[in-house]
N, C-alpha and C positions, 0 to 999 in steps of 0.2 A: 504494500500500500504506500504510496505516495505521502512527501510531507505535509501539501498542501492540503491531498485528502483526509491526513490523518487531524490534520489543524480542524478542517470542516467538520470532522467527525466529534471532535473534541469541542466545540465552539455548539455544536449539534446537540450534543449533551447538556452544557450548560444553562443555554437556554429552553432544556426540556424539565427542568427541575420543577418539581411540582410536591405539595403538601401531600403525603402519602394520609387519603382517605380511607377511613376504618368504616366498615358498613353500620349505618345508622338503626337503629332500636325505637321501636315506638312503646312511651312509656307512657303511662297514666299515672297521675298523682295528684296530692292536692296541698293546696295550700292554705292559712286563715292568717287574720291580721286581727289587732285587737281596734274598733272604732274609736275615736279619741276626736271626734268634732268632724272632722273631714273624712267622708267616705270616698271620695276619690282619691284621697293619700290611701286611707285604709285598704282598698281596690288594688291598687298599685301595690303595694307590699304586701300584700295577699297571692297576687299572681307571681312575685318577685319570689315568694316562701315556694310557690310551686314547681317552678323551676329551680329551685336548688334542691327540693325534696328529689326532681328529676334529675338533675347532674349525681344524686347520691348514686342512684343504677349503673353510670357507666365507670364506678370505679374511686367515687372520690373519698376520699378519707376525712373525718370529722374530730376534732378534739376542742375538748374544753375545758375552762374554770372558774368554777360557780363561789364565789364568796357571799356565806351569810352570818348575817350575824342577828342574835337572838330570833331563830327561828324566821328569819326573813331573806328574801334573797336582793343583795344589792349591786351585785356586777356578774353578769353573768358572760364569758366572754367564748363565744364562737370560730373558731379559725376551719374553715371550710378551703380542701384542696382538692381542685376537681379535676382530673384528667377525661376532660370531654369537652364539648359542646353542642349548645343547643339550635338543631338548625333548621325547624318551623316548629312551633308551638299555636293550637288550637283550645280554645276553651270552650269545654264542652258543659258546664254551669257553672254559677253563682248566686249566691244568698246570702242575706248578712240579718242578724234583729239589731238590736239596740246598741249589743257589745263587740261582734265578732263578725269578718265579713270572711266567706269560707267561699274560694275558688276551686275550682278541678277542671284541671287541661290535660291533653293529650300533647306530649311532644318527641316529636323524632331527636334522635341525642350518639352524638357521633364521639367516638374515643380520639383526642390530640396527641399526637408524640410531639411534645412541649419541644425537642429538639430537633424535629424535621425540618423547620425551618429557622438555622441561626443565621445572627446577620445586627451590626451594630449601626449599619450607616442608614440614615430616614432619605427615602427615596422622593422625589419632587412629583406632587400628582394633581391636576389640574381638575377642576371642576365645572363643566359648561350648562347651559339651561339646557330646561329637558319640553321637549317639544305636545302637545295638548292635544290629542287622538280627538279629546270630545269634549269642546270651549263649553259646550252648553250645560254639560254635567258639573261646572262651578259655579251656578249661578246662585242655590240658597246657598246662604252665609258670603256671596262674595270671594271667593275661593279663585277668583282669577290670575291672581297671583301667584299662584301656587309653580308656575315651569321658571321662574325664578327663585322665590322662598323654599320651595325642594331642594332645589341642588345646595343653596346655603346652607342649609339645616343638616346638610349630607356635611359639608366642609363644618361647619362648627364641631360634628360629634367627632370628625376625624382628626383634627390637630386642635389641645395636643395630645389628645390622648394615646394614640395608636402611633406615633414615635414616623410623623409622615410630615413633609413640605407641604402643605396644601396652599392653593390658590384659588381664588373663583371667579369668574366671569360669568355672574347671571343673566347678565345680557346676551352671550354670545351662544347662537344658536348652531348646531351642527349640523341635527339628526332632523330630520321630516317624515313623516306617515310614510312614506313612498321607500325612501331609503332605509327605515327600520327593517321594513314587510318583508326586501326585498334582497338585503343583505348588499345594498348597490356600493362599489367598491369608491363612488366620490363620495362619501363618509368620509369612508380609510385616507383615501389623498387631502380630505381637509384636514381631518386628524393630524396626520404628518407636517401639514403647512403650521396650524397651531402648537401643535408642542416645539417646535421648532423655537417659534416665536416667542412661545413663555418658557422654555427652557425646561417643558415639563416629560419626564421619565412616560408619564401613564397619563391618558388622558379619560374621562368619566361621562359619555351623554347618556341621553335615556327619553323616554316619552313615558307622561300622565296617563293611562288608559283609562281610566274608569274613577269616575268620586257621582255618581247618580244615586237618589233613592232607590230602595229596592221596592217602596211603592209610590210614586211619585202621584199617584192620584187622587191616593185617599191621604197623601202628605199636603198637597197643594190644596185639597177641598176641606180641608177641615175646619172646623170653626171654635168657639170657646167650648161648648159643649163636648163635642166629639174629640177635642183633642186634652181635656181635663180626664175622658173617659179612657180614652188609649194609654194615659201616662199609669192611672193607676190599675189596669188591668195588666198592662206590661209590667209593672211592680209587682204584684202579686205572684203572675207567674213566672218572675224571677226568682223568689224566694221558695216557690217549690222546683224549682229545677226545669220548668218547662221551657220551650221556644217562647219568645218574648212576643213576638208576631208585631213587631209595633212599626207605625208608619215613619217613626223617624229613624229607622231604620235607613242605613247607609255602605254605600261602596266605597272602598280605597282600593286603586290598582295602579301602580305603577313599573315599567321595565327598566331596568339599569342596566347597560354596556360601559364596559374599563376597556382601554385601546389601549397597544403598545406606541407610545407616541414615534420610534423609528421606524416604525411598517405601515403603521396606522391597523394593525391589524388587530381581530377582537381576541380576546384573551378573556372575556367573564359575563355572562349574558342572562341573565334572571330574571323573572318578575315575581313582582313581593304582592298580596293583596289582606284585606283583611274588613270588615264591617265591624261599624260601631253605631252610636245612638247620635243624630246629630241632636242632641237638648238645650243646645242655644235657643234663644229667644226665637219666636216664629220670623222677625222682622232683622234678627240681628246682623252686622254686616262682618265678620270680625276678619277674614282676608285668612287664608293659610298663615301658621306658623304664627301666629299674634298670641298672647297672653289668655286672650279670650278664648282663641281656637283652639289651644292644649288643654285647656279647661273645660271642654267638653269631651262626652266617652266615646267620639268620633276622632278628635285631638290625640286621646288616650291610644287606642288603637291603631292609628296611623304613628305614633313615635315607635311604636312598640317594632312594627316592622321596619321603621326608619332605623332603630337600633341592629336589627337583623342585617339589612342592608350595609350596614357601616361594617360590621364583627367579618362580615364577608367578604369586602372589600378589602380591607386590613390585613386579614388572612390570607387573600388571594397577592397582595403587592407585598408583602415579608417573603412568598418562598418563589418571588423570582430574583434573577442578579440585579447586582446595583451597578448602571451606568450611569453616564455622566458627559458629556462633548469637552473635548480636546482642543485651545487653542493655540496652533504653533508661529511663536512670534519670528519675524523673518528678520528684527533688528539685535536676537541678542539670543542664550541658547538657552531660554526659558520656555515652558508649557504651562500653558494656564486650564487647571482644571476647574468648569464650573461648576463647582459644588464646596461647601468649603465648610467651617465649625458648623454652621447650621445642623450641617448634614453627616454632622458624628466624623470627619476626614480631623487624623492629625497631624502634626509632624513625625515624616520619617514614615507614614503609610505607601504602600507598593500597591501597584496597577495594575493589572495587565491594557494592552496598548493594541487596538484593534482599526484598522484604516475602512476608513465607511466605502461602500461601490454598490455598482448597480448591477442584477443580475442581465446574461448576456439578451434575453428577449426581452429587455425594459423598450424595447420601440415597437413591439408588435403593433398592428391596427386592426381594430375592431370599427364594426358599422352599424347602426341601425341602434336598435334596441341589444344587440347582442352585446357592448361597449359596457362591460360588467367588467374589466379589471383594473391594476391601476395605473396611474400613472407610470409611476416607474417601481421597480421590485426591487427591495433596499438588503442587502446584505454586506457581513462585517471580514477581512480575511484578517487572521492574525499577522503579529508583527512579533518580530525578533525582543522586540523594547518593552523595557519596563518601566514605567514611569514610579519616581520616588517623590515625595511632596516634602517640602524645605521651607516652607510659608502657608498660613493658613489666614483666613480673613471669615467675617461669618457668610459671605456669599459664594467667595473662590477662592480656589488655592493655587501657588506655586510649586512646578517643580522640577524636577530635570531629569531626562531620561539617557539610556546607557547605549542608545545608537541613535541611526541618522534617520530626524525625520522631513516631512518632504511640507510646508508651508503652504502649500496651493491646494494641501491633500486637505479632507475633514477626517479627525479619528474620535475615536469612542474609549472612553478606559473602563472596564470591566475587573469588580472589582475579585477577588480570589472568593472560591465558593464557603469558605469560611467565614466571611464578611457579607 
C-alpha cells in the first residue's frame, strides 16, 4: 500500500471516530416532588426525580449521608453517578393533591463509556435560524419568533456548559422547506461559505415543523363557559391518570441538522417533538422563549426536549476531531493557528498539519433538476509537519512548524486523537 494511500487511510479513520452506542433500554419509572407553593417547580423536579430513578437501570451507583440530629433529619446529601443517558423520555401520567406531585414516564436510556470520547480542546460551533415549515401554527401566543429565539435558546444551553465556542446568527437563514425534504446539496455549499466566514468547526440549521393545536376548533370556539369546563375536567383526569383530552392541548416539533463546516456535509439529523398544555391566557401574546412562555406547560415541554437537543449535540461534536485553519505568513516563518486559550490550545501543544484540496471530479456538470451535488468536494492530504504552538492569545495562536510550508496553500491542523 502506498504512502499516500496509507495517509488517506489513516486521515479515513480519524474522521470516522464516533461515540460507541450501547443499545438503548426502555425503562418505566416514577418520580414525586414535594408541592411547596409552585406546582410547576414541583412538576419539574418531579419529572427530574424520574429520570434519575431511570438512569438508576443503566448502571448508576448511589451513595449517601444522612445527618440527624434528635431524631430529625437535617442534611441529607445525595451523590448520584450514572453511566448512561437519557435519550427520549415520555410521560405517560401525572397527579399531585395538596403535598406531592407524583410523575411516571417511560424513557429509552443508553449506557456512556464516559471515555469514548476524550478531548480537552472546545470546538467553534455556529448556530443559524431555523426555517418555519408552518408560519401559521405560531399564531396563538405569538410564537413567530420562534426560527430565531430557537436557535438562541439552543446556543444559550450550549456555552458554557458543554465546554463549546458557540456563536449565533439568528438572522441568518440556511435551510428552506425545499432543501430540508430534499437533502439539496446548496445547503452543504452555503454551509461551507458560512463556517468559513465565522470560522466555525460545525455549523447547526434546522426547521420549526409543527407548534399547532391538537384541537384547534374546539380551542379557537371556546368561550368563558366551555373553556372554565375543559380546564377543570382536564384536572381531574389528570389526577386519576387519564388522557387529559383538553383543547389546549398542543404541538412542538422541531428538526435539527449539525454540518461539518469543511464539507458542508451533514453529520447529525433528528427531530425532537413533544405536547404540552398551552394555559397562557386565551388572549396572551408572550412570543417563544419569553419569561411568560417557559411558564406555561407548553414552555415546560418544549425546554425539556430543547434540553434533549443540546445533550445531543454536545455529544455528537466531543467524539469528532478538533480542527482549526492554518494561517501561513509569507513575511516571516510563523503559522497562525485560529483557535487559541478560548479553545483549551496551550503552549508547546503539537498539531498535526493537513493541506486543504479538492477532490479530482470537483468540476463535474450537472443539468436540470439533476444539479444535487456540490460545489466542489473538499478533502484534506497529510503533510510531513507538525505544527508546535509558542504563543497563545484567547482567539489565536502562534507557532512554528518542523518543514516547509507553501503560503498560497490553505491547511487544517488536526489535532492528535487524544485531544
Amino acid at each position: 500500500m502506498g504512502t499516500s494511500l496509507i495517509r488517506s487511510a489513516v486521515l479515513l479513520l480519524v474522521f470516522s471516530l464516533t461515540m460507541t452506542q450501547a443499545l438503548a433500554i426502555s425503562v418505566v419509572s416514577e418520580g414525586k416532588s414535594a408541592i411547596k407553593g409552585d406546582l410547576a417547580d414541583a412538576r419539574e423536579k418531579a419529572i427530574a426525580d424520574a429520570a434519575r430513578q431511570a438512569l438508576l437501570h443503566s448502571g448508576a451507583t448511589v451513595s449517601s449521608r444522612t445527618q440527624v440530629q434528635q431524631g430529625i433529619t437535617v442534611a441529607d446529601d445525595i451523590n448520584l453517578s450514572a453511566q448512561g443517558h437519557i435519550e427520549n423520555l415520555d410521560i405517560i401520567s401525572e397527579s399531585h393533591n395538596h403535598e406531592v406531585y407524583r410523575v411516571k414516564i417511560r424513557a429509552e436510556v443508553a449506557a456512556t463509556d464516559a471515555g469514548s470520547c476524550p478531548g480537552r480542546y472546545s470546538k467553534s460551533l455556529l448556530v443559524t435560524a431555523f426555517n418555519q415549515e408552518r408560519p401559521s401554527t405560531t399564531r396563538v401566543g405569538d410564537l413567530s419568533n420562534v426560527d430565531s429565539a430557537l436557535p438562541q435558546a439552543l446556543a444559550e444551553r450550549l456555552y458554557p456548559n458543554h465546554n463549546l465556542q458557540v456563536q449565533t446568527q439568528p438572522e441568518l437563514l440556511l435551510s428552506s422547506s425545499n432543501r430540508l425534504m430534499s437533502n439539496h446539496y446548496e445547503l452543504f455549499n452555503a454551509v461551507q461559505q458560512v463556517a468559513n466566514q465565522y470560522q466555525a468547526q460545525y455549523v447547526i440549521t434546522g426547521t420549526v415543523m409543527d407548534m399547532s393545536m391538537v384541537n384547534p376548533n374546539g380551542y379557537y370556539r371556546q368561550n368563558l363557559l366551555s373553556g372554565s369546563t375543559n380546564r377543570v375536567t382536564s384536572t381531574v383526569k389528570g389526577w386519576v391518570g387519564a388522557d387529559r383530552d383538553d383543547i389546549r392541548e398542543r404541538q412542538f416539533a422541531f428538526r435539527l441538522m449539525m454540518h461539518d463546516g469543511l464539507t458542508g456535509a451533514r453529520i447529525f439529523d433528528k427531530t425532537y417533538s413533544a405536547e404540552g398544555l398551552w394555559d397562557a391566557k386565551y388572549t396572551a401574546r408572550t412570543g417563544f422563549a419569553s419569561p411568560g412562555f417557559w411558564q406555561t406547560d407548553y414552555g415546560q415541554a418544549a425546554s425539556t426536549v430543547i434540553d434533549q437537543a443540546v445533550a445531543d449535540v454536545s455529544r455528537k461534536v466531543h467524539c469528532q476531531p478538533f480542527m482549526a485553519p492554518l494561517k501561513v505568513s509569507a513575511y516571516d516563518q510563523h503559522v497562525y493557528l485560529l483557535a487559541g486559550a478560548n479553545n483549551g490550545v496551550d503552549v508547546g501543544d503539537s498539531f498535526n498539519v493537513f493541506a486543504q484540496g479538492s477532490a479530482p471530479f470537483a468540476n463535474i456538470q450537472h443539468y436540470g433538476t439533476m444539479a444535487l451535488s456540490p460545489v466542489s468536494y473538499k478533502k484534506l492530504d497529510a503533510t510531513e509537519v507538525k505544527l508546535t504552538v509558542t504563543q497563545t492569545y484567547p482567539t489565536y495562536s502562534v507557532g512554528r512548524f518542523d518543514g516547509p510550508l507553501q503560503p498560497h496553500l490553505q491547511y487544517m491542523a488536526l489535532a492528535n486523537a487524544a485531544h
